[in-house]
Backbone as ProteinMPNN parsed JSONL, in Angstrom:
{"seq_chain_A": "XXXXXXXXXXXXXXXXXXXXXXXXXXXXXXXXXXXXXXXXXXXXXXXXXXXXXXXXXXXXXXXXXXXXXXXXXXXXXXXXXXXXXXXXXX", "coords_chain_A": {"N_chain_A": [[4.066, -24.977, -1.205], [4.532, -21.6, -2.024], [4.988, -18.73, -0.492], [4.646, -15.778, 0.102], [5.168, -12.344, 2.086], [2.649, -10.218, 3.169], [1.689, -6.763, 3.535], [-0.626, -4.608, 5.033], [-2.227, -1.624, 5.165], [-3.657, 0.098, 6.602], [-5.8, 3.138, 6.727], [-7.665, 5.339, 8.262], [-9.596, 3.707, 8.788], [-10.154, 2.826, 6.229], [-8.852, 0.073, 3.872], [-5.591, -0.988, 2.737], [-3.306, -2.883, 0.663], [-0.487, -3.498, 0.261], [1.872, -3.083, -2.575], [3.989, -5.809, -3.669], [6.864, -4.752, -3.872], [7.014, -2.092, -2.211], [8.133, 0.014, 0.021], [8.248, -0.36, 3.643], [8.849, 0.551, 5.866], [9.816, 3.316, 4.982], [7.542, 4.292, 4.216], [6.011, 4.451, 6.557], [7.903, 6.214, 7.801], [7.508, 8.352, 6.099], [4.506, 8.891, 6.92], [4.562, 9.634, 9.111], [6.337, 11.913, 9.385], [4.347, 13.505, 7.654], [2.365, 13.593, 9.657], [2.647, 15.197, 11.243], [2.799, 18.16, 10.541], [0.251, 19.997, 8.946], [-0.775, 18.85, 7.13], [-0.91, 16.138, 4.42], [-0.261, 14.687, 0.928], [0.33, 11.05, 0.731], [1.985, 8.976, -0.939], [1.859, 5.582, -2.584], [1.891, 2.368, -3.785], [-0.53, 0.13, -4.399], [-1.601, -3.916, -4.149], [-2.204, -5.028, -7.023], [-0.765, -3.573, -8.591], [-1.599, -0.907, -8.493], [-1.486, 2.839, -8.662], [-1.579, 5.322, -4.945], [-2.7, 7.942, -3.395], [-3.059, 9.295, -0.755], [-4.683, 10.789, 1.566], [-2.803, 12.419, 4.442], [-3.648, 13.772, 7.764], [-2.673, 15.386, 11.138], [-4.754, 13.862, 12.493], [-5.648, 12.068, 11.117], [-6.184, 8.127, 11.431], [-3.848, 5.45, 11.348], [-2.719, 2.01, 10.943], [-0.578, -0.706, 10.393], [-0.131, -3.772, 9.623], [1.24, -7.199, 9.319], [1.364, -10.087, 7.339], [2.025, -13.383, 6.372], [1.249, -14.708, 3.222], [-0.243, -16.771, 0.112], [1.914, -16.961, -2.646], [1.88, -14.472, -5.081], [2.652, -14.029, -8.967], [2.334, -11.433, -9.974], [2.29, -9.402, -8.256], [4.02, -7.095, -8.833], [4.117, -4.661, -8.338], [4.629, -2.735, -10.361], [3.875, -0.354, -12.076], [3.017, -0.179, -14.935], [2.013, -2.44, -15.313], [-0.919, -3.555, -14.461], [-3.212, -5.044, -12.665], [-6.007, -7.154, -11.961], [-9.706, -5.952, -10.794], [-10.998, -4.117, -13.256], [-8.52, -3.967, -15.169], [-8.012, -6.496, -15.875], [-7.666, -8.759, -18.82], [-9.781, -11.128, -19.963]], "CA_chain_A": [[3.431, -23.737, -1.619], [5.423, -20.649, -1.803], [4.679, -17.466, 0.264], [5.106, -13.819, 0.77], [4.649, -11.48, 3.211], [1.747, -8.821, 2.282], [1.662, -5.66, 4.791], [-2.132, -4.041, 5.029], [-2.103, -0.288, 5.28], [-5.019, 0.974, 7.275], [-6.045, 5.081, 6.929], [-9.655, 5.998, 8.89], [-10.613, 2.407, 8.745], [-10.0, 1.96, 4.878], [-7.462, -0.79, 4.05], [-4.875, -1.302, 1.322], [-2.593, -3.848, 0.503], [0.89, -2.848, -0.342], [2.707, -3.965, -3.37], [5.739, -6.415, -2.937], [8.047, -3.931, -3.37], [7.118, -1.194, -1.005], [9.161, -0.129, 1.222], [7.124, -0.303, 4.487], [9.733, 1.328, 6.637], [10.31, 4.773, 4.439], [6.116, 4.473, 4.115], [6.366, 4.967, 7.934], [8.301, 7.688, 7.718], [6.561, 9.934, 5.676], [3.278, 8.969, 7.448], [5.097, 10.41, 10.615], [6.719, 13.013, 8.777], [3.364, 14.062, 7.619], [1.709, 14.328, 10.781], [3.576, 16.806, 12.195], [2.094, 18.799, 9.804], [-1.179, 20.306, 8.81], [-1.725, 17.611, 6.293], [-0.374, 16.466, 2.673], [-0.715, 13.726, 0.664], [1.064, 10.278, 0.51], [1.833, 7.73, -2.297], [2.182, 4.322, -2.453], [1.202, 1.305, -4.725], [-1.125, -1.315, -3.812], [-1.65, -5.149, -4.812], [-2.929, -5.041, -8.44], [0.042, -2.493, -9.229], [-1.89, 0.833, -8.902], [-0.686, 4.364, -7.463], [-2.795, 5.35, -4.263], [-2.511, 8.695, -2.783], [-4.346, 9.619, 0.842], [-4.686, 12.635, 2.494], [-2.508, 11.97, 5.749], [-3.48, 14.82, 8.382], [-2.737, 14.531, 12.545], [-6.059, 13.427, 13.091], [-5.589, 10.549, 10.516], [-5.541, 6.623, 12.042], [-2.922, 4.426, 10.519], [-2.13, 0.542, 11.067], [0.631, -1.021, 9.067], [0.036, -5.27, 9.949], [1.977, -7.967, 8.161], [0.497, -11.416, 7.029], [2.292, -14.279, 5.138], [0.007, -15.315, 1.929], [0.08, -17.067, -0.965], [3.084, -15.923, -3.56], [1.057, -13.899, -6.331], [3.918, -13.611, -9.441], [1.637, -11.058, -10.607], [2.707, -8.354, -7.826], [5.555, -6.537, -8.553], [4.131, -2.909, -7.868], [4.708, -2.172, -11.87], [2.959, 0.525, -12.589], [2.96, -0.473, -16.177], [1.408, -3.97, -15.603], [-1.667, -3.368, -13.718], [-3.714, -6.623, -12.88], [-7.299, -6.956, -11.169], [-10.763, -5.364, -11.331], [-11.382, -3.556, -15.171], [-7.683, -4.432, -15.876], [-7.721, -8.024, -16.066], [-8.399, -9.545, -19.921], [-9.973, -12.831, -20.01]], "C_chain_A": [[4.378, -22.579, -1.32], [4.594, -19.395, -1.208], [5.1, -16.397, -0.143], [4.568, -13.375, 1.205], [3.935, -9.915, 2.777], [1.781, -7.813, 3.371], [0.458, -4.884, 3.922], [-1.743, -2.83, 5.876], [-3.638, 0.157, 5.956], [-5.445, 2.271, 7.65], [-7.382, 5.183, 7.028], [-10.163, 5.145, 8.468], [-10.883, 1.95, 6.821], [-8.854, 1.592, 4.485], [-7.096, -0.76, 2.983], [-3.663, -2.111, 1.455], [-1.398, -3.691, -0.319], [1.165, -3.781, -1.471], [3.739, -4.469, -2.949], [6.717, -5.39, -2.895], [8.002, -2.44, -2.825], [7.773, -1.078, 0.151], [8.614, 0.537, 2.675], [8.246, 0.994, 5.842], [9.638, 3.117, 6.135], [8.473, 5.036, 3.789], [5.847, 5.457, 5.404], [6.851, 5.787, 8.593], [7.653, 9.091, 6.981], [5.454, 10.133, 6.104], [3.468, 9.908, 8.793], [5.627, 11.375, 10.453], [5.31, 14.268, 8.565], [2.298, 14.303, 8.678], [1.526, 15.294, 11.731], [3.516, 17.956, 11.191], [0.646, 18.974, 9.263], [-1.743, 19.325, 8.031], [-0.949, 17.382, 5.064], [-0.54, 14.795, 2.145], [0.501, 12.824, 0.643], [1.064, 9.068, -0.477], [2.2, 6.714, -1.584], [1.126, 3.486, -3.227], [0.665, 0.152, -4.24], [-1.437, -2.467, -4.3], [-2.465, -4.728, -5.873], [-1.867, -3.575, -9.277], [-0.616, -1.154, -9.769], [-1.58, 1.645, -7.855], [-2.137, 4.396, -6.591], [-2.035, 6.763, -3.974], [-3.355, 9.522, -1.985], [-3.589, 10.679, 1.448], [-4.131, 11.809, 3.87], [-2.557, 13.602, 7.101], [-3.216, 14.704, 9.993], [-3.41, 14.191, 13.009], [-6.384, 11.709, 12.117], [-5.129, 9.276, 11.814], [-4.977, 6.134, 11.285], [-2.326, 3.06, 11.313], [-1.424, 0.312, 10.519], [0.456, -2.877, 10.021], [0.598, -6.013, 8.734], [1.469, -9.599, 8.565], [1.66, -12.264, 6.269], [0.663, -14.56, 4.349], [0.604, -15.85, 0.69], [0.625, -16.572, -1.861], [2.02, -15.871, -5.074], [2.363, -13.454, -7.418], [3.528, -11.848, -9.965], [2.348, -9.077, -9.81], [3.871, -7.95, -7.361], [5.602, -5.117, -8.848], [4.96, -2.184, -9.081], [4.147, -1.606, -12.455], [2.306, 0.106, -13.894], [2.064, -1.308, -16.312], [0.1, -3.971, -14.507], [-2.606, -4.588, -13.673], [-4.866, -6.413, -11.876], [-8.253, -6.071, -11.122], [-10.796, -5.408, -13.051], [-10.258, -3.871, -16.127], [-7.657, -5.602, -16.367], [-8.391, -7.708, -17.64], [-8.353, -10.886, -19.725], [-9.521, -13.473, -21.554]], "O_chain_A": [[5.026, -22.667, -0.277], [3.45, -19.23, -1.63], [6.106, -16.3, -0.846], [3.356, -13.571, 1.115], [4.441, -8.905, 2.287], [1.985, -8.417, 4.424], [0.444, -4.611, 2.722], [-1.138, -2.874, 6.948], [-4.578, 0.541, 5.261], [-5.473, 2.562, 8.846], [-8.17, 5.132, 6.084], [-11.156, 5.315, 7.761], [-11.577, 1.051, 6.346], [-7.862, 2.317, 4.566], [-7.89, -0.551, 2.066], [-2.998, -1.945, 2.477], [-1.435, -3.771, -1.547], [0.84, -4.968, -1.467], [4.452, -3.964, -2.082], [7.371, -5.196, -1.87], [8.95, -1.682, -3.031], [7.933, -1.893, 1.06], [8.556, 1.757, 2.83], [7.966, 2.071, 6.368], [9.408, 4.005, 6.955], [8.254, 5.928, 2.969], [5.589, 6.66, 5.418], [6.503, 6.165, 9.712], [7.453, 10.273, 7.261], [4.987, 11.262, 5.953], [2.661, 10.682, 9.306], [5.554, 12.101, 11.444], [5.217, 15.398, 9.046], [1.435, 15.167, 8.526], [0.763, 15.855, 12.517], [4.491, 18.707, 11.215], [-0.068, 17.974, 9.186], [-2.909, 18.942, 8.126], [-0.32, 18.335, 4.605], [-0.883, 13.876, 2.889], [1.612, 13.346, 0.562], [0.09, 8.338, -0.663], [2.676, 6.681, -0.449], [-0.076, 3.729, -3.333], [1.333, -0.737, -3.712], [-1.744, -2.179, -5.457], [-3.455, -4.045, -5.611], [-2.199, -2.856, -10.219], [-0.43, -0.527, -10.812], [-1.436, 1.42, -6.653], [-3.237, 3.953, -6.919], [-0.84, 6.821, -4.264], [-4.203, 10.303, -2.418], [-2.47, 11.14, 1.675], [-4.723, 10.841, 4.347], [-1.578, 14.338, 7.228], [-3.661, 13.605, 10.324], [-3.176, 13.983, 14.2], [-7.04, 10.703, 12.388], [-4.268, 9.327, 12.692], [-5.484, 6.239, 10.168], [-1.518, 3.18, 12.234], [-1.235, 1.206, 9.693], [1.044, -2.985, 11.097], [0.519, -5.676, 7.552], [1.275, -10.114, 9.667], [2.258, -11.586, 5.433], [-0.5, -14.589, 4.753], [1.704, -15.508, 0.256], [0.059, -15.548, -2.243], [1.594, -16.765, -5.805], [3.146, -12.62, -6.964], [4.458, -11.112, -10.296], [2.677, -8.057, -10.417], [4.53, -8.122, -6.336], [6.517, -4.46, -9.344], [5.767, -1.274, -8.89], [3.718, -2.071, -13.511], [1.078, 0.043, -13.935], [1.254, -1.201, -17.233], [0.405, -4.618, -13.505], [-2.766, -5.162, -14.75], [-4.729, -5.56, -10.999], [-7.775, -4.989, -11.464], [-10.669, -6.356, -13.827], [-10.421, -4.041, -17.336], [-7.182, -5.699, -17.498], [-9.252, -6.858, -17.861], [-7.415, -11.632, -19.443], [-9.596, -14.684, -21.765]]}, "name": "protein", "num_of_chains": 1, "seq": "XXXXXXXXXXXXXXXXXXXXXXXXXXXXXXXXXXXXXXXXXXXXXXXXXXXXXXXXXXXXXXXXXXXXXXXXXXXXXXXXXXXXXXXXXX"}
């Protein structure tokens, strides 16, 4: 079975699930960037290849955990190709 490693984003107890190619490091930085400030928002794309953008202010909680899971070919954080919920066609 083939793998990859998913990293779960956690802001005030609601979770999101990064796309494969996020770059969890320079995520981490702007989350810390942005705290040291009054507040602003941050992007990033989550499994099913859609944009997210959360209010990060210094009172925000943030987790960042990493999992192996089953290799999905599906996520490759392509804006274009969006997959799961209303997107999917059967």
């Amino acid at each position: 079975m083939q793998t990859m490693i998913q990293t779960e984003v956690t802001i005030d107890g609601t979770s999101y699930l990064l796309a494969q190619d996020q770059d969890v490091t320079e995520l981490r930085r702007q989350v810390e960037a942005t705290v040291r400030t009054s507040g602003a928002f941050v992007d990033f794309v989550v499994v099913g290849n859609r944009e997210v953008s959360v209010l990060i202010t210094p009172h925000s909680h943030v987790t960042i955990t990493v999992a192996t899971v089953a290799f999905d070919p599906r996520d490759t954080g392509d804006l274009d190709y969006p997959f799961g919920g209303y997107f999917d066609v059967l």
